[in-house]
N, C-alpha and C positions, 0 to 999 in steps of 0.2 A: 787786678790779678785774682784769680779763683779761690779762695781757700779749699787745699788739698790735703787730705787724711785718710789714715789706713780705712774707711770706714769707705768711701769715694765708691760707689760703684762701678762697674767696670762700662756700663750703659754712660756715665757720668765723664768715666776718663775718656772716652769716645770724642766728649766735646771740648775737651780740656787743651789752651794752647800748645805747641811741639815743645815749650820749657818747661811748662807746667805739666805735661806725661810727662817727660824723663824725671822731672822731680818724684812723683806718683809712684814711678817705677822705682827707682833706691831707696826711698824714704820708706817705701810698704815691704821690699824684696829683697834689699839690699847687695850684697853679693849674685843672689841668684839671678838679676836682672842683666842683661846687659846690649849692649850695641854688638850685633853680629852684622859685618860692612865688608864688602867689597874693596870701599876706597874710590870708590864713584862719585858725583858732586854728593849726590842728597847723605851718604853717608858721611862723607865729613861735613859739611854743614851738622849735623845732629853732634859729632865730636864736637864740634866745636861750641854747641848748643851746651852740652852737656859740661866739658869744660868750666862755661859759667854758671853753670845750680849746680851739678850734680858729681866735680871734679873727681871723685873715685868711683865714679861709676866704669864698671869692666867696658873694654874693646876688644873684641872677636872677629878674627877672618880666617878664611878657611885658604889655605895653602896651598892649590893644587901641586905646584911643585912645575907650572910651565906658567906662570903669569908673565907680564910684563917687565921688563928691569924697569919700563917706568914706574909699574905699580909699587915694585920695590922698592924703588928710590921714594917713592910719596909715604910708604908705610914707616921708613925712616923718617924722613923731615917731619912726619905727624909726631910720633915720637920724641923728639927732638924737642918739637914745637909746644907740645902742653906735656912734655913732663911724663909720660905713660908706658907703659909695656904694654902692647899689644899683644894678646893671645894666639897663637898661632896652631891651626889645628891642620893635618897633614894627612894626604892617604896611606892608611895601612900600606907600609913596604912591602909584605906576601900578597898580598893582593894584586898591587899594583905590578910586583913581577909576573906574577903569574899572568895577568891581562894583556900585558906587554909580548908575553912567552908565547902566547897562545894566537893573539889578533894583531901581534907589532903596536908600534909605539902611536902610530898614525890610522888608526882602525875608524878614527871619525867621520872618516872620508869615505869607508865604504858602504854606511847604508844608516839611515836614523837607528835601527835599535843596537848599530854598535856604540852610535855616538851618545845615546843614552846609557850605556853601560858604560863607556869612560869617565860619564857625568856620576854616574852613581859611585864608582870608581874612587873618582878625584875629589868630589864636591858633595855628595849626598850627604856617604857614609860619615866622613868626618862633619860635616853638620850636625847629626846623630850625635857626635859624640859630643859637639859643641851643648848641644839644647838639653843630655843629659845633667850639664849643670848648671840649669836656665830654670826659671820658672815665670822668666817674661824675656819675650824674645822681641828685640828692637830692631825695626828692619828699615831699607828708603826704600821700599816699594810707592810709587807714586801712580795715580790711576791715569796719567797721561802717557806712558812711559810705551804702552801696548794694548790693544783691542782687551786680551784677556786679562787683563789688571786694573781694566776701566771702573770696576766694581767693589776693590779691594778695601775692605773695611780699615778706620782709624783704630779700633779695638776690639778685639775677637779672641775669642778662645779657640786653639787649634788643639788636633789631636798629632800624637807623633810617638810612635814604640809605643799604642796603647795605653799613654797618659794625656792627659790636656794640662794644656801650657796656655798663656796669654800673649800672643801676638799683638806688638803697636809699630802703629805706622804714622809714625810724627806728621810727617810731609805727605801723606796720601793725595792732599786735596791740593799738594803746592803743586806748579807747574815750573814749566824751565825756568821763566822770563824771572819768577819769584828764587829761585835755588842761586842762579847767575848773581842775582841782586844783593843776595844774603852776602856770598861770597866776597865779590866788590865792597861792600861794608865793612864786611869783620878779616877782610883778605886772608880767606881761610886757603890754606894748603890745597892745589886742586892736581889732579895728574896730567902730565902735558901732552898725553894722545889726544884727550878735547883739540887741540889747536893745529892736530891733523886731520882731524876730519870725523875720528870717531863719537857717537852716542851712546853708545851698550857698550864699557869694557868687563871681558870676562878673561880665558888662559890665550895665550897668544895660537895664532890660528887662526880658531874658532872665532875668535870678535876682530872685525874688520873696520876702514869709516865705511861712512857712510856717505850718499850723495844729497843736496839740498832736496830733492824729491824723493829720497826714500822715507820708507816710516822709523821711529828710532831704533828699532831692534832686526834693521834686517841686516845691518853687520854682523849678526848671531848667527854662526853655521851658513856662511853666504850660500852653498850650493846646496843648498835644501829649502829655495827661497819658493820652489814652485812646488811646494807641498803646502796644501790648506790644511791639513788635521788641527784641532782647537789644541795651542799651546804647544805645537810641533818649536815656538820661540825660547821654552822652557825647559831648565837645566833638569830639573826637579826636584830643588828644596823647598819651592814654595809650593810645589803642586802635589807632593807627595803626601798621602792621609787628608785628602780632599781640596781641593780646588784651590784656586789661589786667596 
């Protein structure tokens, strides 16, 4: 096990195991640190990770307000499960009337930069509000997951409303066969659309399964599957103030 200290640089926590960053992370940050999750495998693995070092370390998800009732029912049972209040952050209600007012409820269907404006909408903005009280943002971005995430560093500083923050990606380097196996192990809480067919779960709609020869994220926005633009797969919290 590494010895980890406020002193660690951030080149350093890059190579630091996925229990040994979460520790790095509360131990140096403490409240300001936290897990911002979906509720997809790698992000509860990392709860659950965390759980055993770092048990008050905060949980963050962002609410759009159309997920899954399975997501909801998992984001319960997590709770339940180790004890915790999850965070919940939600789109601005005037906003959200108004986009509804003006494009209807279902506006994602009519062309990519509406459905990037629903994302900004549902999921950006309240990210924003999540990471203003962050000063290390934990994510399960993993670099098998999508072409454009193949590159996605274990520790980086990112910029966001013209401050930098410290990005970590525990599992970056895990792949499925690893996250699956973790789960099986510590039979961590998982959502049960996996066992429909899905691999990307985002707001209900928009995240569809998937077929055994698709790639993981083409249940994202199925009908905008024959657009190439780089990251046309992307919500845009992670690509927003520079790349992923």
């Amino acid at each position: 096990m590494t010895t980890v200290t406020s002193e660690t640089t951030l080149n350093e926590v890059a190579h630091l195991e996925p229990e040994e960053m979460l520790v790095w992370a509360y131990e140096t940050h403490g409240p300001r640190a936290g897990i911002v999750t979906s509720f997809q495998n790698t992000g509860c693995v990392m709860i659950d990770m965390a759980h055993r070092v770092a048990p008050d370390m905060r949980i963050l998800t962002i609410d759009t307000l159309r997920l899954h009732s399975e997501t909801y029912e998992l984001i319960e049972e997590v709770e339940a499960r180790y004890g915790v209040q999850i965070e919940r952050f939600q789109p601005d209600p005037e906003r959200l009337e108004q986009m509804i007012g003006q494009h209807g409820e279902f506006l994602f269907f009519d062309n990519k930069v509406k459905q990037e404006y629903c994302c900004q909408v549902r999921k950006v903005e309240p990210n924003r509000r999540a990471l203003e009280t962050l000063d290390v943002w934990i994510t399960g971005l993993r670099r098998d997951q999508s072409p454009a995430r193949s590159n996605v560093a274990r520790a980086e500083p990112v910029h966001r409303d013209d401050r930098e923050l410290v990005r970590l990606c525990p599992l970056a380097d895990w792949n499925e066969d690893q996250v699956n196996a973790y789960i099986a192990a510590h039979n961590v809480p998982m959502n049960k659309l996996y066992a429909e067919g899905y691999s990307s779960i985002g707001c209900e709609i928009c995240s569809t399964p998937i077929l055994p020869t698709e790639e993981k994220r083409a249940g994202r926005w199925r009908w905008f599957n024959q657009l190439e633009e780089e990251h046309s797969k992307e919500c845009g919290i992670h690509t927003e103030g520079g790349g992923i």
